[in-house]
C-alpha positions as CSV (number, residue, x, y, z in Angstrom):
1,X,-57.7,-54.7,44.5
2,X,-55.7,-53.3,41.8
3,X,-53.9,-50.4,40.9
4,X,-56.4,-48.0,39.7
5,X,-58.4,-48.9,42.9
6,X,-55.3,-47.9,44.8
7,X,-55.1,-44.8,43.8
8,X,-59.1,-44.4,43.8
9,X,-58.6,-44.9,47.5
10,X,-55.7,-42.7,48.2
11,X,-57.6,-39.7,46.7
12,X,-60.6,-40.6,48.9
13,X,-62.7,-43.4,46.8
14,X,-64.6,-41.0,44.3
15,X,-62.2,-38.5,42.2
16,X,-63.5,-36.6,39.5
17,X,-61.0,-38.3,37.1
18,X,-60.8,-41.9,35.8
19,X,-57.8,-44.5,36.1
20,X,-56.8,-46.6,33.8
21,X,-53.9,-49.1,34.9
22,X,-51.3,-51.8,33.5
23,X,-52.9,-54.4,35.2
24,X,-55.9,-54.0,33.0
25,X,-57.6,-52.3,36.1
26,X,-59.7,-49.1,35.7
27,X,-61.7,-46.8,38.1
28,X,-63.8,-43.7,38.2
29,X,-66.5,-42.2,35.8
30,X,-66.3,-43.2,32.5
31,X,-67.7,-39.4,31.1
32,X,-64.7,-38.2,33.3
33,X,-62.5,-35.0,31.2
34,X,-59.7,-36.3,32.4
35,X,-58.4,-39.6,32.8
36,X,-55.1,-40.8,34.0
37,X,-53.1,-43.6,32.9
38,X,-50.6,-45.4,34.8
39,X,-48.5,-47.5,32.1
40,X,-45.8,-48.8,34.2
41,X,-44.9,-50.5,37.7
42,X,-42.5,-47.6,38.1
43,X,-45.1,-45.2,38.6
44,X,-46.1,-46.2,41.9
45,X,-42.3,-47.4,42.7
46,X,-41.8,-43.8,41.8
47,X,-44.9,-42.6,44.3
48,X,-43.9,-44.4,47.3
49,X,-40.1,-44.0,47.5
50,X,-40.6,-40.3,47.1
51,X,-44.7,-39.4,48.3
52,X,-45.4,-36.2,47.6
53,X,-44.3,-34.0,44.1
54,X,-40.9,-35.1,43.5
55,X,-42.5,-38.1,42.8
56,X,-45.3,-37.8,41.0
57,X,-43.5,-35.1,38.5
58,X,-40.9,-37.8,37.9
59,X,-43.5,-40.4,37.2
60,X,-45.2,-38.2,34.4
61,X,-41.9,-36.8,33.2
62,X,-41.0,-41.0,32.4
63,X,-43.8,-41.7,30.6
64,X,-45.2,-43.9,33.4
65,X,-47.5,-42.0,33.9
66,X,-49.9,-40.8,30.8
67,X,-52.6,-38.0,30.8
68,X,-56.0,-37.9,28.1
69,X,-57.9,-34.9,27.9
70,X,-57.4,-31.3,28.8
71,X,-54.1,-30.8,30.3
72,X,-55.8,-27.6,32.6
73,X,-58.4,-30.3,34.1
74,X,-55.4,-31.6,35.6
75,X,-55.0,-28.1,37.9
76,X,-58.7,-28.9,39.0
77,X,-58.3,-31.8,41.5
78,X,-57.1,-31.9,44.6
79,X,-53.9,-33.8,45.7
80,X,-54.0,-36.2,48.0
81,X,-51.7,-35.6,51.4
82,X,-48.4,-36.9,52.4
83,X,-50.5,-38.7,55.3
84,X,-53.3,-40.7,53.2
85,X,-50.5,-41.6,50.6
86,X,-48.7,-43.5,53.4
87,X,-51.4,-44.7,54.9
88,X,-50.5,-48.4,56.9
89,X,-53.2,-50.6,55.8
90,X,-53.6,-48.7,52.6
91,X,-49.8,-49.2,51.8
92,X,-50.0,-52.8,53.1
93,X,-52.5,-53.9,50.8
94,X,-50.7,-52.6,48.2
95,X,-47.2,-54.0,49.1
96,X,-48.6,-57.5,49.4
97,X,-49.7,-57.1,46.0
98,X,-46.5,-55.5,44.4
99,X,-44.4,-56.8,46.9
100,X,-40.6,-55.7,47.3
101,X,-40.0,-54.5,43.8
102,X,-42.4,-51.2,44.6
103,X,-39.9,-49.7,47.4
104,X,-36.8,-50.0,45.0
105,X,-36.9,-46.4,43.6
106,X,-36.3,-45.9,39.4
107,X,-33.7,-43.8,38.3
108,X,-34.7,-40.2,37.7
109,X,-36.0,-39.2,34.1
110,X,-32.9,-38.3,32.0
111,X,-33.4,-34.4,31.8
112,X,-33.1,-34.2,35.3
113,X,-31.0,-30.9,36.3
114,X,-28.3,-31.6,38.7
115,X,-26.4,-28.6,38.8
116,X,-22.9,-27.9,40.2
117,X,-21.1,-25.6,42.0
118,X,-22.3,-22.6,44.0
119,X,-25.1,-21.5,43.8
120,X,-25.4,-18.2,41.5
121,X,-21.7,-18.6,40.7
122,X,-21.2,-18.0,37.3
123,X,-20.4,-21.3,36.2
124,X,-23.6,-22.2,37.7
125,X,-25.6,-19.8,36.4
126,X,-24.0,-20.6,33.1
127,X,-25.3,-24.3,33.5
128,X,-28.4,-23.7,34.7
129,X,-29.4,-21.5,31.5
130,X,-27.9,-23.7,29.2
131,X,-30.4,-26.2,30.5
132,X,-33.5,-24.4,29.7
133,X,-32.3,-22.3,26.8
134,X,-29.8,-24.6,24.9
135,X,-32.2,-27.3,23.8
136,X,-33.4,-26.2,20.1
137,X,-33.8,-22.9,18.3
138,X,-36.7,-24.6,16.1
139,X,-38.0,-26.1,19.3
140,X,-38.8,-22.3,21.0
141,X,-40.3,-21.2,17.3
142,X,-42.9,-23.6,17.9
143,X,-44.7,-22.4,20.5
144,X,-43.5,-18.5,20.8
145,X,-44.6,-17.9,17.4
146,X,-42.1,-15.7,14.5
147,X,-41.7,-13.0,17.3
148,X,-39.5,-15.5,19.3
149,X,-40.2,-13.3,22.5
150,X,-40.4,-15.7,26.1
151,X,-41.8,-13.3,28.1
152,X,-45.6,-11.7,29.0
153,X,-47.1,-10.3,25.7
154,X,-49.3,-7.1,26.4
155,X,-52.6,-7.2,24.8
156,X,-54.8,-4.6,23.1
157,X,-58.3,-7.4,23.5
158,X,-57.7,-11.1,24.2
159,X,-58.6,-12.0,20.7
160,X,-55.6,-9.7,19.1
161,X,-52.5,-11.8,17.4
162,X,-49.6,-13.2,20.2
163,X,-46.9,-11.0,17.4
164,X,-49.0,-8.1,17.2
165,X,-49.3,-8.2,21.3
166,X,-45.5,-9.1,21.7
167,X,-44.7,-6.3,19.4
168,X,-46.8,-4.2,21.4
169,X,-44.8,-5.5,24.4
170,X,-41.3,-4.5,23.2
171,X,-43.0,-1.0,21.9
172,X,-44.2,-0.3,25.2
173,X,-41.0,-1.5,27.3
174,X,-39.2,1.5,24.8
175,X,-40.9,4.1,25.3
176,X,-40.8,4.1,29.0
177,X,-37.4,3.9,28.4
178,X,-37.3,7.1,26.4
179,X,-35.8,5.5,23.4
180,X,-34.5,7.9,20.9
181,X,-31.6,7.7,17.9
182,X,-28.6,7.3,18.9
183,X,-28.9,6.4,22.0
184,X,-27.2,3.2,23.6
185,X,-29.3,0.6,25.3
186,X,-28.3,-2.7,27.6
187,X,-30.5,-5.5,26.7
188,X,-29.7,-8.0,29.9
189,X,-30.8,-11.5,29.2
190,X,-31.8,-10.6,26.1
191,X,-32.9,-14.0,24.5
192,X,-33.5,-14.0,20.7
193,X,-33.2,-10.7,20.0
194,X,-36.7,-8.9,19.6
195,X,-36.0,-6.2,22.3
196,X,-32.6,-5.3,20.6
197,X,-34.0,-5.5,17.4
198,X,-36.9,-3.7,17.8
199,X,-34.9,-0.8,19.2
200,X,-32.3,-0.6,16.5
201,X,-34.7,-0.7,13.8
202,X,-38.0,1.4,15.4
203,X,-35.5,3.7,17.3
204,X,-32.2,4.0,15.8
205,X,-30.3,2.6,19.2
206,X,-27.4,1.2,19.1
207,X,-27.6,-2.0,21.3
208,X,-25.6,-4.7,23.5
209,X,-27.7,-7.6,24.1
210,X,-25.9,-10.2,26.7
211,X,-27.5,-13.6,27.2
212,X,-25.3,-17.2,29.1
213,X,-27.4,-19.3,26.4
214,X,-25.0,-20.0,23.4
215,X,-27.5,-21.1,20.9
216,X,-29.9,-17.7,21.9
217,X,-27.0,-15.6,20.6
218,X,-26.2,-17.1,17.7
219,X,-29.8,-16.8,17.0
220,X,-30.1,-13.5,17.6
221,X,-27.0,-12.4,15.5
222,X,-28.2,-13.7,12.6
223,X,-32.1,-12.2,13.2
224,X,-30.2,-9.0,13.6
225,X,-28.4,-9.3,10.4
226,X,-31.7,-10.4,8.2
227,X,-33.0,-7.3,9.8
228,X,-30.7,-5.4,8.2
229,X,-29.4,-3.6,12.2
230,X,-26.5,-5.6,12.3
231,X,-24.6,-2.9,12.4
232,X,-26.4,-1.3,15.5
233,X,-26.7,-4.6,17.6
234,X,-23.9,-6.8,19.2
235,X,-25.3,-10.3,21.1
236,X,-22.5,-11.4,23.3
237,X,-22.6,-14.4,25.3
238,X,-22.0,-12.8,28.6
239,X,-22.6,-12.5,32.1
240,X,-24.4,-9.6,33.4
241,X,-21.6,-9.1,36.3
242,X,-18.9,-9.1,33.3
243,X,-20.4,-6.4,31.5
244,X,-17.8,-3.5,31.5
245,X,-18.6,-0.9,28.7
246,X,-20.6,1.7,30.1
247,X,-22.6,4.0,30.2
248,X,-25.8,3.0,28.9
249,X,-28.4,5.4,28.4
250,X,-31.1,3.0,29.0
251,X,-31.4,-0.4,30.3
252,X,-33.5,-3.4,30.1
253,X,-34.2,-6.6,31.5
254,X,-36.9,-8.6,30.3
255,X,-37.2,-12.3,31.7
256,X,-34.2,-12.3,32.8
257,X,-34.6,-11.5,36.9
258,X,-36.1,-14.6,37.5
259,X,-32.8,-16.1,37.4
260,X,-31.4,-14.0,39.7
261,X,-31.4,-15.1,43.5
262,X,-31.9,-13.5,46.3
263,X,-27.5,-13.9,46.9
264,X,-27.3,-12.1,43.7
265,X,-30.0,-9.4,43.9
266,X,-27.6,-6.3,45.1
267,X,-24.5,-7.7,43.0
268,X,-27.7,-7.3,40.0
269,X,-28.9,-3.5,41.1
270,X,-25.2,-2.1,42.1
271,X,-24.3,-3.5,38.7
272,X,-27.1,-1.6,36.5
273,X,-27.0,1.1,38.5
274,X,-23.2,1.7,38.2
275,X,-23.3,0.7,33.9
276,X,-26.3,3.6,33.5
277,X,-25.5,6.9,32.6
278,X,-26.5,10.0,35.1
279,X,-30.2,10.4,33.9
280,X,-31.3,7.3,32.2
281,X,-33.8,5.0,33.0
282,X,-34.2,1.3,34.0
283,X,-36.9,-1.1,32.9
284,X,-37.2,-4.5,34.8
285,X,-40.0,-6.8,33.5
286,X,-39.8,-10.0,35.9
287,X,-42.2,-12.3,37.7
288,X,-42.3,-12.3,40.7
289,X,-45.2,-13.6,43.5
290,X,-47.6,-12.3,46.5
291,X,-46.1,-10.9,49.6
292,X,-47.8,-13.9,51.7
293,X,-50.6,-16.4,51.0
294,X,-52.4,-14.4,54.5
295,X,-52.1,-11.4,52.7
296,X,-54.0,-12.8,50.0
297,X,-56.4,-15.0,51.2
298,X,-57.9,-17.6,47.9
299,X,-61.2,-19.1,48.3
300,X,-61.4,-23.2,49.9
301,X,-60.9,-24.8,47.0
302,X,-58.0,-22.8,45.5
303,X,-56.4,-23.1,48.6
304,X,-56.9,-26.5,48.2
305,X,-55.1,-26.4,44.7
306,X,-51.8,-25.0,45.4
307,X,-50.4,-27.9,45.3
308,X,-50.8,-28.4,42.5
309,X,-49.8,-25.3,41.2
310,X,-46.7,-25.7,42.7
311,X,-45.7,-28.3,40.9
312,X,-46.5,-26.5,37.2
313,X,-45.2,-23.0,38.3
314,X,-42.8,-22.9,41.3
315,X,-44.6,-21.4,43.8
316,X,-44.1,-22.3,47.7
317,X,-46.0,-19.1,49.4
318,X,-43.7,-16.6,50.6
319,X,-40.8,-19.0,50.2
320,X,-37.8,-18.6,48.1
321,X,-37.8,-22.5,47.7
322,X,-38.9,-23.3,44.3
323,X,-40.9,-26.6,43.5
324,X,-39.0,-29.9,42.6
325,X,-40.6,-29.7,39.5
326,X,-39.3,-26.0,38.5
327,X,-36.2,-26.7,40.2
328,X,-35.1,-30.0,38.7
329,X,-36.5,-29.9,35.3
330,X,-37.3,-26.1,34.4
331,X,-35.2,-23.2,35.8
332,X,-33.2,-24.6,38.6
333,X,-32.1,-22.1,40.8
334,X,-34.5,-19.6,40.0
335,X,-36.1,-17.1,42.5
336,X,-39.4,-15.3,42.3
337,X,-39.3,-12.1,44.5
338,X,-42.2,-10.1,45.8
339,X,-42.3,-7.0,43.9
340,X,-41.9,-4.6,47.1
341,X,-38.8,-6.0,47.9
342,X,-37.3,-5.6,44.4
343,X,-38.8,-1.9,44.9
344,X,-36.9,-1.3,47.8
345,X,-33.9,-2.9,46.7
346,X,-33.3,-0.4,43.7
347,X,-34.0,2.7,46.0
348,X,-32.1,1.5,48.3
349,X,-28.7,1.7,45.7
350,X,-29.8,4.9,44.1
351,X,-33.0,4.1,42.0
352,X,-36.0,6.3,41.8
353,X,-38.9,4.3,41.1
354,X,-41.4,6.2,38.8
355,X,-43.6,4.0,37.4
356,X,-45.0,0.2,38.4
357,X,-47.3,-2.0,36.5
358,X,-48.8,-5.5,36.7
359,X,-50.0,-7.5,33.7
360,X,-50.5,-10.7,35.3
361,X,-53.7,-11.3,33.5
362,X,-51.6,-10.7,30.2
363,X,-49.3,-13.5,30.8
364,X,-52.4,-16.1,31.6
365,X,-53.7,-14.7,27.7
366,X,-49.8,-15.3,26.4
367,X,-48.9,-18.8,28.2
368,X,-52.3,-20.1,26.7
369,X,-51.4,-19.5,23.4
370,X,-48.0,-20.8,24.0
371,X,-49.7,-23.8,24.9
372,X,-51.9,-24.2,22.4
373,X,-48.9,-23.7,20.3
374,X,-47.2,-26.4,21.5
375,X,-50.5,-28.8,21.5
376,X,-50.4,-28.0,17.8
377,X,-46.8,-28.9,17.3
378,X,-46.4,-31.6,19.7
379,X,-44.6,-33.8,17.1
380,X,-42.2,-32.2,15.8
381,X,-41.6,-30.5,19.0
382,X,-40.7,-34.0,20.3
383,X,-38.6,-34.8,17.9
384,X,-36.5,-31.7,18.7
385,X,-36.2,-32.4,22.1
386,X,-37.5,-35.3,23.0
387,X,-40.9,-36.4,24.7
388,X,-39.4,-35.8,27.8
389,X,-38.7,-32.1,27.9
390,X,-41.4,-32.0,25.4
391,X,-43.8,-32.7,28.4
392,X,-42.6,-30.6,30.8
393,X,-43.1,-27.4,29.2
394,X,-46.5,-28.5,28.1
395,X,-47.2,-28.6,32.2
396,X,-45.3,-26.0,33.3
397,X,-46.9,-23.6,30.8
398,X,-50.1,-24.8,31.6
399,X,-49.8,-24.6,35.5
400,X,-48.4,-21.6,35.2
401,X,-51.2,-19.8,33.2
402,X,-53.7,-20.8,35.9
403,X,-51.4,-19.4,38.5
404,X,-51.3,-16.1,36.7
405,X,-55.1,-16.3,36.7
406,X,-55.5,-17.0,39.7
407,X,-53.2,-14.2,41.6
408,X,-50.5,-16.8,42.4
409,X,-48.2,-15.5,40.0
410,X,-47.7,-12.3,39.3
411,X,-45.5,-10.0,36.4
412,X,-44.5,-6.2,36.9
413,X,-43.0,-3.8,35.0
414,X,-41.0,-1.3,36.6
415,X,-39.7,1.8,35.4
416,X,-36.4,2.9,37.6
417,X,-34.5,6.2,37.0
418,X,-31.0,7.7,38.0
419,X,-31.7,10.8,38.8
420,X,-29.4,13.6,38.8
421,X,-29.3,16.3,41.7
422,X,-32.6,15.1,42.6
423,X,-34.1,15.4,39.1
424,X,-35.4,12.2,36.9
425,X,-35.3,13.4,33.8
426,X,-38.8,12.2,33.1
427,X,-41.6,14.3,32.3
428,X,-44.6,16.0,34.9
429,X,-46.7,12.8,33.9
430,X,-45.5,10.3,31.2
431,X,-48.1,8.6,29.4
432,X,-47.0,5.3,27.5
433,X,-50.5,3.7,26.2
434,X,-50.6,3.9,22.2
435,X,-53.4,3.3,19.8
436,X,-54.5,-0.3,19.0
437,X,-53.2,-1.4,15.6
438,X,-50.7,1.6,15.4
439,X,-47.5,-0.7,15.6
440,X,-46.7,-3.7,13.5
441,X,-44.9,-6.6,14.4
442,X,-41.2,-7.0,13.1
């Protein structure tokens, strides 16, 4: 029957997409946007010694499986069910044509993350960073843009610049801090730089940036030092729990949270809470997910989707559980939290919470031109890190911009005080919108 019949029939005979095989074997509509390309046997080794995502992700990771046309057409189908891709007959037809070679399972792509030790220890956590982050410098500059900022941008009109809405981003995330000269700020997770930078050279702070990715703080050093704020900004390489040298008038975490499970979530708010000074003010950007798919009912179709935005941005419902995909190839380990619970969690050590605010719609606007970024780049981008890794971002960032869209991701910003005697330290009603255009990018 051939392959691309196969598979044809395991998404129900008429798929919006067209299949093109190894065998020379080709199915569906010949106008179709997207069209899928099995180039290897593997594939549907792959497929039918681990049905479901783990095995299709591993497929496409390899190379046996190839994709031509839009990569968001892809978060358009439906996937077929556990059940229908072990269907008897349907499996027995295709057994007798493979025979015993399609139940021996490859070996997983190379860039598979197997990480040791317990999870959230620091070790661990050390690993699982290095994974994503320790790859290439050059490799991030390609589709971040010269702001080198990997978190959600904040835009004035979805047409502005992705550095004059990242700028905008780090402008916003100081003034609801409070940032003044002289004061001393906490960057945690603080990537390449642009938070610390921009608040040393906009704002006269003097700034610790801490970060478990080696390659990230050597980076940012040397930004910091072309920047000419060298002297007002020290990148260690760090652990948040390891950080001793308080007080810190302000804080900020940008990105970082993500990586922080729910073992480590108290260890994360006693520890901020106890390095800020009597007074200041906490800002955790992080992205987190909806309460319960119930509580957020999507239309059919969406519904319908999930799976597949699963395997692009790590989403399992209310579930801590990442998706293999996130889990094995982008951030292992990570957590996404409902943004009450985070809420409650900082009151519950000491916190006031003053001010909350989603831009989920912004990080849709920023992933998209990450994406397009990285469309633009693809070569050189793979011979950074190789076509591998060089295809997983490309779906992950993808996926995950339709999940922002579509309300199953979500990003908040939330301002946190510690008050003193009962008092903030903020004003009646603090207003932190600006003027379109009145900031320029570093």
């Amino acid at each position: 029957m051939g392959v691309a019949t196969f598979v044809t029939d395991v998404t129900g005979g008429s798929p919006p997409f067209r299949v093109e095989a190894y065998d020379g074997s080709s199915a569906g509509p010949r106008d179709a946007r997207l069209t899928i390309r099995i180039t290897k046997p593997e594939a549907i080794a792959r497929i039918v010694t681990r049905p479901g995502e783990l095995g299709l992700v591993r497929a496409y990771v390899s190379g046996d499986i190839e994709l031509d046309g839009p990569i968001y057409e892809l978060f358009e189908l439906e996937a077929p069910s556990i059940r229908r891709l072990l269907d008897p007959a349907l499996f027995y037809r295709f057994y007798s044509e493979l025979g015993p070679g399609v139940l021996k399972p490859p070996p997983p792509p190379s860039i598979e993350a197997r990480p040791k030790g317990a999870l959230h220890s620091r070790g661990r956590d050390k690993e699982v960073v290095s994974h994503h982050y320790d790859v290439s410098n050059r490799f991030y500059e390609l589709f971040l843009g010269p702001s080198m900022t990997y978190s959600c941008a904040v835009f004035d009109d979805p047409v502005e610049p992705l550095e004059v809405a990242q700028a905008s981003k780090v402008d916003l995330i100081a003034r609801k801090l409070g940032l003044a000269s002289g004061m001393k700020l906490l960057d945690v997770g603080c990537g390449w730089g642009s938070m610390a930078i921009h608040a040393a050279r906009h704002y006269g702070c003097r700034v610790v940036g801490v970060t478990l990715a080696e390659q990230q703080q050597r980076y940012a050093t040397e930004r910091a030092a072309r920047a000419g704020v060298g002297d007002l900004v020290e990148f260690r390489l760090q652990d948040f729990r390891d950080v001793v040298d308080g007080p810190f008038d302000a804080i900020s975490s940008i990105g970082m949270f993500e990586h922080v499970g729910r073992r480590s979530m108290e260890t994360y708010v006693g520890q901020l809470f106890g390095l800020l000074a009597p007074g200041g003010r906490l800002l955790n950007h992080a992205i987190g997910r909806p309460a319960t798919r119930e509580e957020n009912p999507a239309p059919r179709r969406s519904r319908e989707l999930v799976r597949q935005i699963q395997i692009a941005a790590g989403m399992r419902g209310p579930s801590r559980v990442q998706s293999a995909f996130m889990d094995r190839y982008v951030f292992p380990d990570g957590e996404l939290h409902e943004v009450g619970t985070v809420v409650s969690m900082l009151q519950t050590h000491g916190f006031e919470v003053r001010h909350l605010e989603s831009i989920r719609e912004h990080y849709a606007l920023t992933l998209r031109r990450w994406v397009s970024n990285l469309e633009a780049n693809l070569e050189e981008a793979i011979e950074q890190v190789g076509v591998e890794r060089a295809r997983v971002w490309r779906l992950y960032m993808a996926g995950s911009a339709v999940g922002f869209e579509r309300n199953h991701l979500q990003v908040h910003q939330i301002l946190a005080a510690k008050p003193v005697a009962g008092r903030s330290g903020l004003e009646l009603r603090e207003r932190y919108d600006r003027s379109p255009g009145e900031l320029a990018p570093d």
